[in-house]
C-alpha positions in Angstrom: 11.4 13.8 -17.1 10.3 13.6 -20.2 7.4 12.6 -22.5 7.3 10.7 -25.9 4.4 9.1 -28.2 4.4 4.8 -28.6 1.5 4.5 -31.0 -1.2 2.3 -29.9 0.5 1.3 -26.3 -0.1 4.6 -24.9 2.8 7.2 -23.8 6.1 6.6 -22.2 7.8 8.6 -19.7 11.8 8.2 -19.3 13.0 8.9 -15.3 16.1 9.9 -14.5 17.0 7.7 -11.6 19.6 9.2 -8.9 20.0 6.4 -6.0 23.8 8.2 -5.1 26.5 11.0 -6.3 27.3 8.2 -8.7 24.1 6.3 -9.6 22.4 8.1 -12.2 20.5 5.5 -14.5 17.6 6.0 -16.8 14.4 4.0 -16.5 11.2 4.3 -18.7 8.0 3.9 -17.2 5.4 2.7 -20.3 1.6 3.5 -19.9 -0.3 0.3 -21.0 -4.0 -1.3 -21.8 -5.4 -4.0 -18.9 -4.8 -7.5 -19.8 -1.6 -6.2 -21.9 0.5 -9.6 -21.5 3.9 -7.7 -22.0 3.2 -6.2 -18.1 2.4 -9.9 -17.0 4.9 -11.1 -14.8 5.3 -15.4 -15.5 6.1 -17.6 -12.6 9.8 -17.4 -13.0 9.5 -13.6 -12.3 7.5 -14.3 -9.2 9.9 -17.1 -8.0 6.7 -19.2 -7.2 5.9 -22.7 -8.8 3.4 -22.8 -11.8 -0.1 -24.2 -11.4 -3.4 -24.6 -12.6 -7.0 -23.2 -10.7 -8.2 -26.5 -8.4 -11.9 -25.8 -8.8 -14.4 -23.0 -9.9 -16.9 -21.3 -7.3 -20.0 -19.6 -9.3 -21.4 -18.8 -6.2 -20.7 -15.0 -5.0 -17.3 -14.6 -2.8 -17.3 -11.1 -0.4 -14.2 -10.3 0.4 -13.0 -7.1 3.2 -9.6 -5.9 3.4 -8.7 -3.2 5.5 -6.1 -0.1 4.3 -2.7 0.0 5.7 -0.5 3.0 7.2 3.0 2.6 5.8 5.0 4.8 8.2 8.6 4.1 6.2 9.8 2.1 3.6 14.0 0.8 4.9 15.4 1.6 1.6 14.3 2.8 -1.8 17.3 1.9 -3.5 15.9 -2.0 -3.5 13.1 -1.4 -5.6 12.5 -0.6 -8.8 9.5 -0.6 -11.7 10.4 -4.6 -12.3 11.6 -4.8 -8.9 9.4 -4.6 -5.7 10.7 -4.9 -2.4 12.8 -1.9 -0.2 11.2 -3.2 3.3 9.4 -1.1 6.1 7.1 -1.3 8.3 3.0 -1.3 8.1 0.1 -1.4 10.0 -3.9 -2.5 9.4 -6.5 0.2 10.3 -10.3 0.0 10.5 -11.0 1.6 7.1 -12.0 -0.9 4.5 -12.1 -2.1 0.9 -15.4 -4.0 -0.1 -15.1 -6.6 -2.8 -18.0 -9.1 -4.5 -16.3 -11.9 -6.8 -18.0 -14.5 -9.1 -16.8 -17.1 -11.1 -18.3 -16.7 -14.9 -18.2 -19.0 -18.2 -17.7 -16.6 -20.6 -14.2 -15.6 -20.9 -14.5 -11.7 -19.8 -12.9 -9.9 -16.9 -16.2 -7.8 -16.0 -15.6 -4.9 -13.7 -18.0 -2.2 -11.9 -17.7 -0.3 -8.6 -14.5 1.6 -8.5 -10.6 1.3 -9.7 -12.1 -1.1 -12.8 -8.8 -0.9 -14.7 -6.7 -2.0 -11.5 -9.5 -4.8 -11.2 -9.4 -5.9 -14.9 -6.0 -6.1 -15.2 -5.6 -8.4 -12.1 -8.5 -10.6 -13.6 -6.3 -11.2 -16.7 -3.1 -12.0 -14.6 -5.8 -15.0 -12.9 -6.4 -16.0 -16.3 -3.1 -16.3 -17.8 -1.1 -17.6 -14.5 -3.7 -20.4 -14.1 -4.9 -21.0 -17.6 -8.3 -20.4 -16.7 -10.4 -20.2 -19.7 -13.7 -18.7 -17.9 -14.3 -14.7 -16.6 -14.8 -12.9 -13.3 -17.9 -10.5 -12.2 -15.8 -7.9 -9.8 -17.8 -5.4 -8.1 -14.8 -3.4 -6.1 -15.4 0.2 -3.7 -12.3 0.9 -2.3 -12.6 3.9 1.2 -11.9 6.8 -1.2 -9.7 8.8 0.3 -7.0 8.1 -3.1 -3.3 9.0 -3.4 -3.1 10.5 0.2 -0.5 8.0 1.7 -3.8 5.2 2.6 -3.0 2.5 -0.1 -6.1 2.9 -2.4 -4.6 1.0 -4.9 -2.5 -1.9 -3.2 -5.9 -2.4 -1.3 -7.6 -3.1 -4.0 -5.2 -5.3 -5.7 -5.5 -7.2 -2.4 -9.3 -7.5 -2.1 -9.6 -8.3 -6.1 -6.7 -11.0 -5.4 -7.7 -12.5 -2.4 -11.9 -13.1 -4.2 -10.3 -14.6 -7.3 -8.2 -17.0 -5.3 -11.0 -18.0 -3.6 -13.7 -18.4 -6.4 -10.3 -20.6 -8.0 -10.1 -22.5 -5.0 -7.5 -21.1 -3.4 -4.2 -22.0 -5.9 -2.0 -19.8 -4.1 -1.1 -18.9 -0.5 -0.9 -15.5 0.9 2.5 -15.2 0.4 2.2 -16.1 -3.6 -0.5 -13.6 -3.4 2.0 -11.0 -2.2 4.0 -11.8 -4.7 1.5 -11.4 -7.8 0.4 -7.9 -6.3 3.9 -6.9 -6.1 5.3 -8.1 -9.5 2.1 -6.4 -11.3 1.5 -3.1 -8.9 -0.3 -0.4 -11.2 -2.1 2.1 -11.2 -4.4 5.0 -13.5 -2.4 6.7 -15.5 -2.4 10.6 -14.8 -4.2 11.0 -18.2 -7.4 9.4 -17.4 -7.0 7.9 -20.7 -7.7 4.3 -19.8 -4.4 3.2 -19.8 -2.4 1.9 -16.7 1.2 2.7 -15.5 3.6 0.7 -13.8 3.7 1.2 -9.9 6.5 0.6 -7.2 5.7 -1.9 -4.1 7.0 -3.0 -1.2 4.4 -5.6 -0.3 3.5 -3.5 3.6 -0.3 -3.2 2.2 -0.5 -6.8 1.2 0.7 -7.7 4.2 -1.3 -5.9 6.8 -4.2 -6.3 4.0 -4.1 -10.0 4.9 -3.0 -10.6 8.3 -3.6 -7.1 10.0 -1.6 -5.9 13.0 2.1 -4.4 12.7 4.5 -5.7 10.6 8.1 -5.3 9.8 9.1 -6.3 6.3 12.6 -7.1 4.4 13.6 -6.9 1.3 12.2 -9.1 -1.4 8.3 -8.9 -0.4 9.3 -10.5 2.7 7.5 -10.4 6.4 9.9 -10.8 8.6 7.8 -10.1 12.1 4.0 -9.2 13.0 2.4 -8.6 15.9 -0.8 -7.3 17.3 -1.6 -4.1 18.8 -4.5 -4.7 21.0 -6.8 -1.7 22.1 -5.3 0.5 20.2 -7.1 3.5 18.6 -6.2 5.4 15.3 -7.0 8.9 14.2 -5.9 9.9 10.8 -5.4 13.4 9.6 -5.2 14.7 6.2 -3.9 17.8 7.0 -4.3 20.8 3.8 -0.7 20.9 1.8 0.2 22.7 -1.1 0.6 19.0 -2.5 -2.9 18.5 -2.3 -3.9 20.8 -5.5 -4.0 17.8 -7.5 -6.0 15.9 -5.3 -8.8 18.9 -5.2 -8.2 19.5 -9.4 -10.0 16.2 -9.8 -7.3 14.0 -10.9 -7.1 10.1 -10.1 -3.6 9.9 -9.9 -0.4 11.3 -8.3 2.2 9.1 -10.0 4.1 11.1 -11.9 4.9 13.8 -9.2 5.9 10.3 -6.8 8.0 8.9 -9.4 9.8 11.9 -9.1 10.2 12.0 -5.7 10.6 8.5 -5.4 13.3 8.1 -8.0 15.5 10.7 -7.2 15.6 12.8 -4.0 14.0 9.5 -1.6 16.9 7.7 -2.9 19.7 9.5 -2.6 19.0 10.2 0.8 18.2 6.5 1.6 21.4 5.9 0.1 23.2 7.7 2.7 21.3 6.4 5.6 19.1 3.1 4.7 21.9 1.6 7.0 21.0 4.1 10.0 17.5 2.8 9.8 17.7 -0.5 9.6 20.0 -0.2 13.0 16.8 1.1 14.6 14.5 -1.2 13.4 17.0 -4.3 14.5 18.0 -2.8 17.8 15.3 -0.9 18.7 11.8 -1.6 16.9 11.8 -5.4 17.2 12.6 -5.6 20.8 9.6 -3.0 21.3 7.5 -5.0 19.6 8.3 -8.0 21.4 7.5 -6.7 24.0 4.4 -4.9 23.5 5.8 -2.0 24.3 3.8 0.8 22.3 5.7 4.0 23.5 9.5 2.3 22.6 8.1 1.6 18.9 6.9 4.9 18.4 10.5 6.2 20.0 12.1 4.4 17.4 9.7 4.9 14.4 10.0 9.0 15.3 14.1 9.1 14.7 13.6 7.3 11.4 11.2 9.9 10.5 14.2 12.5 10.4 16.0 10.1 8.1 16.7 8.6 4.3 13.6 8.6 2.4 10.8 9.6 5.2 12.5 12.5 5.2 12.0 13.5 1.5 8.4 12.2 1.6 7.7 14.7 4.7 10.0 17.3 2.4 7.8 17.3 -0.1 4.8 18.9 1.2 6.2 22.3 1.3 8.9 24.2 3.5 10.9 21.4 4.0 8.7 19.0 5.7 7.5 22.0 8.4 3.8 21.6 8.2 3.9 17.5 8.8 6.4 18.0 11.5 4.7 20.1 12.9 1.7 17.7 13.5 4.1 14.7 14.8 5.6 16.6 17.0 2.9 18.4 19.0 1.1 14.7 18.5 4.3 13.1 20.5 4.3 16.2 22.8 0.7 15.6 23.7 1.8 12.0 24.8 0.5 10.0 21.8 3.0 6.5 21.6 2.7 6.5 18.0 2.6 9.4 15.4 4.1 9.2 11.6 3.0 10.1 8.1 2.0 7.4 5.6 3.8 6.3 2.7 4.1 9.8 0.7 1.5 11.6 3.1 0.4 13.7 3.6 -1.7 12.1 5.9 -0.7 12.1 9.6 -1.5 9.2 12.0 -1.9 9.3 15.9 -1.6 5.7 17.4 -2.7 5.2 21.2 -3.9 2.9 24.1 -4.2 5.8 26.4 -8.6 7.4 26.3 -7.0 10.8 27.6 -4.6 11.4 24.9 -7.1 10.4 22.2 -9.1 13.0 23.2 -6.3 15.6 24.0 -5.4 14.6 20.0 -8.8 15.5 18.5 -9.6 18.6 21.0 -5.9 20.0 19.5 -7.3 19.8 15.8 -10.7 20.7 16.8 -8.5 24.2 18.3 -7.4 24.5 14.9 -11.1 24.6 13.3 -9.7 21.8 10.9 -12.8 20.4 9.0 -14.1 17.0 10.7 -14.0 15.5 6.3 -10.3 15.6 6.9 -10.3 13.5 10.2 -10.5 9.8 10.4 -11.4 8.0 14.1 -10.8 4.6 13.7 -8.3 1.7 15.6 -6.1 -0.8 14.1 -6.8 -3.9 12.8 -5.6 -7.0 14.0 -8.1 -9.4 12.0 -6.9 -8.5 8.2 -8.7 -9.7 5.8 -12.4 -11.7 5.8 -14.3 -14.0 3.8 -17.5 -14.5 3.8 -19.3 -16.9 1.8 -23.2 -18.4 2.1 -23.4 -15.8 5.2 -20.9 -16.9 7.0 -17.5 -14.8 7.2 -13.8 -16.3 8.3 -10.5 -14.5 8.6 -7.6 -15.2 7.1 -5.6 -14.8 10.1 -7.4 -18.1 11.2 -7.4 -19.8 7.9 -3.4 -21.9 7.6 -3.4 -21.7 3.6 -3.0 -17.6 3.5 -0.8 -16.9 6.4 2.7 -15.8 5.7 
């Protein structure tokens, strides 16, 4: 990788792309200012029909989303900087992103809380889509737990999203929505410089964002299948890997060591065995999910773990993948139905309907004095996303014009 000067637009950064022993491409990914209209996609792009906002709510919009757990993505190779998609599967947990949204005359995008550029940038992509000629007032917190395989940022393109829709009266559907997100993902650049970057999506956190539960997702932003998972409780582990030293440097952002993994060893793998997955998604995933049946899904979700790009993820926090392993194994071994690592990790998930396990789970990494800040108890979420609005609050799930 390496690093040039663009004047005024900030820094570029040329990848070399591997997807195959014959697919070596470069790609350049181009740091950029919020509201910068070259990195805002039109409606062609999107492949969604243009419109205008249908009315303006001044009255203030709070908006909840919860984070998603993205245990794999089907293949890497699909997606690109200017090109989200790839597939996977997702799932909604009881951690949550906070937003407050007002309609404003004055034509300013004006941002406080946390992830402000993310924010601001999303409030010019209102703006230009729909023509609106007034501002927003965004107040965002996302959970804080950033760059660790929870969706900080896709979560709060989502909660932004969702309150300017809404304070718009509500010109796209949820599936637009995705779309929008997905088309424009960013995030901070490494720098801390003010300046965004490009980001790759697959559309999992915009899914289970909105509708909640446990989804399986094509290619092209598509949800293919959802369903709930009642009763089920969560506990999340950030376990201490050597790819953490960034995290505890200070710095807001672990792009650039993603794009590398992302780009090059993730999809060459994938390249060899995106086709194995998919098989056990089709033939084996879907019909446990059908069925309800927790322990089949986590069967099936643990053999893709071993394969295509999960693997590199897991491979990249040290010794080969060993210390995540390590976790999911003992977590299956201790009888939990579902156990993965999110996204690029390194945090570990433990997914169960049974009380005794639960507890078997949390005594195991109590027996490894690991400090309670790293542990997460939570459930799933089968709600997604609420509204509420002159003190009352509605969910999307029950709301026709954002399903999908």
């Amino acid at each position: 990788m390496t690093t040039q000067e663009s004047g005024r637009q900030g820094e570029k950064i040329e990848i070399e792309i591997i997807g195959g022993r014959f697919d070596k491409v470069t790609t350049i990914l181009e740091e950029f200012k919020p509201g910068d209209e070259r990195f805002i996609r039109d409606y062609e792009t999107l492949g969604i029909e243009p419109r205008g906002y249908n009315q303006v709510k001044h009255n203030e919009i709070e908006v909840k989303v919860p984070a998603r757990l993205h245990p794999t993505v089907l293949d890497m190779n699909r997606f690109n900087l200017n090109r989200p998609g790839g597939g996977g599967l997702g799932v909604s947990i009881a951690i949550y992103f906070h937003a407050k949204i007002r309609a404003i005359d004055e034509p300013e995008i004006r941002a406080s809380g946390e992830r402000q550029l993310i924010v601001s940038h999303f409030g010019h992509i209102f703006k230009k889509l729909l023509g609106y000629p007034g501002g927003f007032e965004i107040e965002l917190h996302d959970h804080k737990r950033r760059h660790v395989g929870l969706g900080s940022s896709i979560g709060t393109m989502c909660a932004a999203c969702i309150g300017m829709n809404e304070v718009l009266g509500r010109p796209f559907h949820g599936w637009e929505l995705r779309r929008i997100m997905g088309y424009n993902s960013c995030e901070e650049s490494p720098e801390n410089n003010g300046f965004l970057l490009p980001a790759f999506e697959t559309g999992i956190g915009a899914m289970v964002g909105v509708n909640g539960g446990w989804v399986v997702a094509s290619d092209d932003l598509m949800l293919a299948h959802r369903v709930e998972l009642p009763n089920t409780k969560a506990i999340i582990f950030i376990p201490e890997v050597q790819s953490l030293e960034d995290e505890f440097r200070g710095k807001e952002t672990s792009a650039e060591s993603e794009v590398e993994l992302l780009m090059r060893r993730a999809r060459s793998l994938d390249a060899l065995q995106a086709g194995a997955k998919a098989q056990i998604v089709l033939f084996d995933m879907l019909p446990a999910m059908i069925k309800g049946d927790l322990q089949k899904m986590g069967d099936a979700l643990f053999d893709i773990c071993y394969l295509g790009s999960k693997r590199a993820e897991c491979e990249q926090h040290g010794n080969f993948g060993t210390p995540i392993y390590q976790y999911i194994n003992v977590f299956r071994k201790i009888g939990v139905e579902i156990a993965g690592m999110s996204s690029v990790g390194p945090t570990v998930f433990a997914l169960t309907q049974k009380p005794d396990v639960y507890d078997r789970v949390l005594s195991y990494l109590e027996s490894l004095k690991i400090s309670k800040t790293r542990i997460i108890e939570t459930e799933v979420d089968n709600l997604g996303g609420t509204i509420r609005e002159d003190g009352v609050e509605r969910s999307f799930t029950n709301d026709n014009w954002l399903k999908g």
